[in-house]
N, C-alpha and C positions, 0 to 999 in steps of 0.2 A: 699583816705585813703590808708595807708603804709600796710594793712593785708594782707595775703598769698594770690595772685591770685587764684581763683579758676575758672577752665574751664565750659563752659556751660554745655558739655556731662556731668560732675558732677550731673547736677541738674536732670536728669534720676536718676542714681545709689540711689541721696537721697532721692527721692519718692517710689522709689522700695525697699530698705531696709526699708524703714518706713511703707509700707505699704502691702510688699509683703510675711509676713505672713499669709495672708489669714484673718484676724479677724475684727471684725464689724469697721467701721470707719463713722463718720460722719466729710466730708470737708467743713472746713468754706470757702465761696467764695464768698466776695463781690462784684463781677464784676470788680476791679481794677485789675491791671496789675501781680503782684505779687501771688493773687491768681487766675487766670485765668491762670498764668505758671503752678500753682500748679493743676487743673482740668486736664488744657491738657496736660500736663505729668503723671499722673492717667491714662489719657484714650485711652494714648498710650503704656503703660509700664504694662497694668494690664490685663490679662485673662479676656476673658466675666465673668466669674467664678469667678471671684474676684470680679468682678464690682460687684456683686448683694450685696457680704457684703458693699457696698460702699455704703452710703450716701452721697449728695450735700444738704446743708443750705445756705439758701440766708436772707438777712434780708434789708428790706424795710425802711431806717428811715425816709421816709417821708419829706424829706429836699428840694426837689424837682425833675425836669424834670431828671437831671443826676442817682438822689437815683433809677428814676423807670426804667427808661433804661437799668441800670445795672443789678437791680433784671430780667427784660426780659431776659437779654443778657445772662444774669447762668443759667435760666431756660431753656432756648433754645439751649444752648451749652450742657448741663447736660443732655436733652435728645437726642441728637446726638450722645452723648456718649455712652448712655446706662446705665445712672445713671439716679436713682430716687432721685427726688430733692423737696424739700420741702422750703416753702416760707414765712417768717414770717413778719408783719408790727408792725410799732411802735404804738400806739394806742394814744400816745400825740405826738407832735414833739418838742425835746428839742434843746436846742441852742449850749450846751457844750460840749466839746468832751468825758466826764467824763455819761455825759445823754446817749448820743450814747451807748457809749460801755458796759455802764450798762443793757442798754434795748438788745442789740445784745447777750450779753453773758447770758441772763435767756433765750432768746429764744435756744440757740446753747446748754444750758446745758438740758432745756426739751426734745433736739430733742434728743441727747445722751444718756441721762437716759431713753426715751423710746425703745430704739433700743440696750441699755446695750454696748457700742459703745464709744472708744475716740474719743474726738475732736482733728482734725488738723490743723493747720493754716498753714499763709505762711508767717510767721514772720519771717525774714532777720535780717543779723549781722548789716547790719545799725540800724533797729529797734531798738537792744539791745543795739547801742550803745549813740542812743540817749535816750531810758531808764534809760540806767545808770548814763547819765550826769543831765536825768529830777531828779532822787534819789538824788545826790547832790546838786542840788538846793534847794530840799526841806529837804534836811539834815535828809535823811535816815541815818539808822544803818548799819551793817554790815548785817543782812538780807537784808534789800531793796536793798544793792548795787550788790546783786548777780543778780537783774535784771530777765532777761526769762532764764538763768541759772542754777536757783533753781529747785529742782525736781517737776516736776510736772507730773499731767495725761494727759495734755495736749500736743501734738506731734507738733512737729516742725521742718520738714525734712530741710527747708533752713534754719536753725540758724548762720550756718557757713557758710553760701555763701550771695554775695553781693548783695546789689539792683540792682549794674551795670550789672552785670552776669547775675540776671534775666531779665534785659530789653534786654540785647541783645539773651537773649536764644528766649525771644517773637518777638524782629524783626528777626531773622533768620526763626521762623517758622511761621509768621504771627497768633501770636495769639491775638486773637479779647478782644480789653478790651473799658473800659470806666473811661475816665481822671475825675474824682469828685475833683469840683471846689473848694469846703472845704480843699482839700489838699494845697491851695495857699493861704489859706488866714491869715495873721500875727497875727489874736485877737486868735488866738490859739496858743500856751505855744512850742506842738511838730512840729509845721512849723516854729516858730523862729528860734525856736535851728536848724532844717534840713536847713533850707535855708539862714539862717543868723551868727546865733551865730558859729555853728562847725566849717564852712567854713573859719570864720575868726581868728579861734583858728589854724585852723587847719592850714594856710596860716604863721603861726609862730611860731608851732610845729608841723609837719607833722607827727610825733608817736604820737599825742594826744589818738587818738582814739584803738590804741594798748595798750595802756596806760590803757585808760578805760576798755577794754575789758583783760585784766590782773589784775585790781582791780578786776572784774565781778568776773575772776576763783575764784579769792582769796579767795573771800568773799563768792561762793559756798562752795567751798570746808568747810570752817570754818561753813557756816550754817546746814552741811550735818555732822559733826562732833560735833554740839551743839545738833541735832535732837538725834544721838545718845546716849548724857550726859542726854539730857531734856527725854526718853525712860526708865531711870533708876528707873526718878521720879513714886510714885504709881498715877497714872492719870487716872481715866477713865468717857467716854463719859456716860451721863443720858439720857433718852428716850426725855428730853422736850431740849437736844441739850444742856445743863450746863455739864460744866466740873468738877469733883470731884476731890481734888487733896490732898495728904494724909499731914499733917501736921507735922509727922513723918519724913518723906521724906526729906524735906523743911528742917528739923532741922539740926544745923551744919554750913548751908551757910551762907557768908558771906552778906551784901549789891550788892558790885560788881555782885559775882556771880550770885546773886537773879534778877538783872537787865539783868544778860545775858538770863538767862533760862527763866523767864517771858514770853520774847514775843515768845518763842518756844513751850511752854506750850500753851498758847494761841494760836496759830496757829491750835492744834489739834478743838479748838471747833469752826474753822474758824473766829476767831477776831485779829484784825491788831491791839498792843500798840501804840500809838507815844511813843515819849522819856520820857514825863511827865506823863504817863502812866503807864510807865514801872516802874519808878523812884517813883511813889508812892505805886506800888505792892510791890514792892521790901520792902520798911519801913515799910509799915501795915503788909506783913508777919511777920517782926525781931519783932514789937511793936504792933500789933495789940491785944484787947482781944477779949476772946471770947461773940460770939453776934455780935459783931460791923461789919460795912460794910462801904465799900469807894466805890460811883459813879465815874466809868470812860470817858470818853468823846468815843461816838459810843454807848453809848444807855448802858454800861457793866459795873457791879456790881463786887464785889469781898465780898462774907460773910466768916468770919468767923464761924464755928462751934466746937465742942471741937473737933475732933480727923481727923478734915479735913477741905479745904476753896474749894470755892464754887464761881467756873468762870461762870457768867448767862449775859443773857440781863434782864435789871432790868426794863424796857419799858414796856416789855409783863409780867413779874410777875406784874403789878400795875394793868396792866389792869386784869388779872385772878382775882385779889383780887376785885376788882370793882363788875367782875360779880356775 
């Protein structure tokens, strides 16, 4: 890939600026390579006195001999370190990489919210930029394409540094990891593209991926400049997680724009549009009456009331009405 080399001494400096605050953290550490740099740069770069705001999360999915090794292998390196490391297992075993990281990210976001604590990963500019390219395939918006870009509360000290960088910062220091054979294997969508598809893009534009990660800015920046237009709107969060959104507001915009603001609106009550989504919020605001409601695909409703509409999952109100 054509992006800015970045040195290994970097990958110090960007554990310690992200974490040398002093403030609660819990590190996600799946025993792979990437985040085992990201441990043993914590637990050389950090005060004993910092380690104690530190957490280690490990997650178990049950996939087999390598899944338990690896959880051993954080456990056991997390306490050499002087971190408290905490261990979570899948309770079904799923097959898809979509199953995986759903079950990883409810355990990573309990262990956070109990310790009042960001999550850290060790998500890499490869990462993002094979994210970016997964966004195009599935024919993201101009949200989706901002990729791990977009603000989040989630911390990510190697965003801008390479895969290459981190393995060679782990062979120079011998950091102890575990190769998960899931990562070779082609019925998954993100090992095509790592191991097949970019390589051969990239074998015949070698700024592909600079490319991609320049759309990524782009399309930050514009999602970070629609948060603030979508901020103007009167929107506020309801105790049962529905978003109230004033109809007043609303008044005035066109189609287009109502497509644009939609899925930012939405975003505040944690719900993802697709495009047909978006594209029918957008008409039932301009033409909708009052009373009426559109089912959207993800379980999400959109009501109508006179002096405001009403962002819900419409799954759990049927069942309330049941009981």
């Amino acid at each position: 890939m054509t992006y800015a080399r970045v040195e290994a001494s970097d990958v110090d400096c960007a554990v310690e600026a992200a974490l040398g605050n002093g403030g609660p953290a819990v590190l996600a550490v799946s025993g792979g390579l990437d985040s085992m740099v990201l441990l043993t740069v914590a637990a050389s770069q950090l005060s004993s006195r910092a380690r104690k705001n530190v957490m280690v999360a490990t997650f178990d999915h049950g996939t087999g001999k390598a899944a338990g090794r690896a959880a051993a292998l954080v456990a056991r390196q997390a306490f050499l370190s002087g971190f408290v490391c905490v261990t979570g297992r899948a309770s079904t075993i799923g097959t898809r990489e979509e199953e995986w990281r759903r079950g990883r990210w409810q355990f990573l976001e309990q262990v956070a919210s109990k310790c009042e604590a960001n999550v850290v990963t060790a998500h890499n500019l490869d990462d993002q930029v094979e994210t970016v390219f997964m966004r195009i395939l599935r024919d993201a918006g101009p949200r989706g394409l901002a990729g791990l870009y977009a603000e989040s509360e989630i911390v990510r000290p190697f965003l801008n540094i390479s895969r290459g960088t981190l393995a060679s910062y782990a062979h120079r220091n011998n950091v102890p990891f575990v190769q998960d054979p899931s990562n070779c294997d082609r019925k998954h969508l993100r090992n095509r593209i790592r191991l097949d598809i970019l390589p051969s893009i990239m074998k015949q534009n070698p700024k592909f991926s600079d490319e991609l990660l320049s759309l990524a800015r782009e399309a930050a920046a514009w999602r970070r400049s629609l948060e603030d237009l979508a901020g103007n709107v009167g929107a506020e969060a309801e105790q049962d997680g529905a978003l109230r959104i004033s109809r007043l507001s609303l008044k005035g915009y066109d189609a287009d724009s109502l497509r644009v603001l939609w899925p930012a609106l939405a975003a505040r009550a944690s719900v993802v549009m697709d495009r047909r989504g978006t594209q029918r919020a957008a008409e039932f605001t301009i033409k909708g009456a009052t009373g009426g409601a559109i089912q959207l695909s993800g379980g999400i409703e959109i009501v109508m009331r006179r002096d405001h509409m009403l962002l819900r999952r419409w799954r759990s109100v049927r069942q309330e009405i049941r009981a």
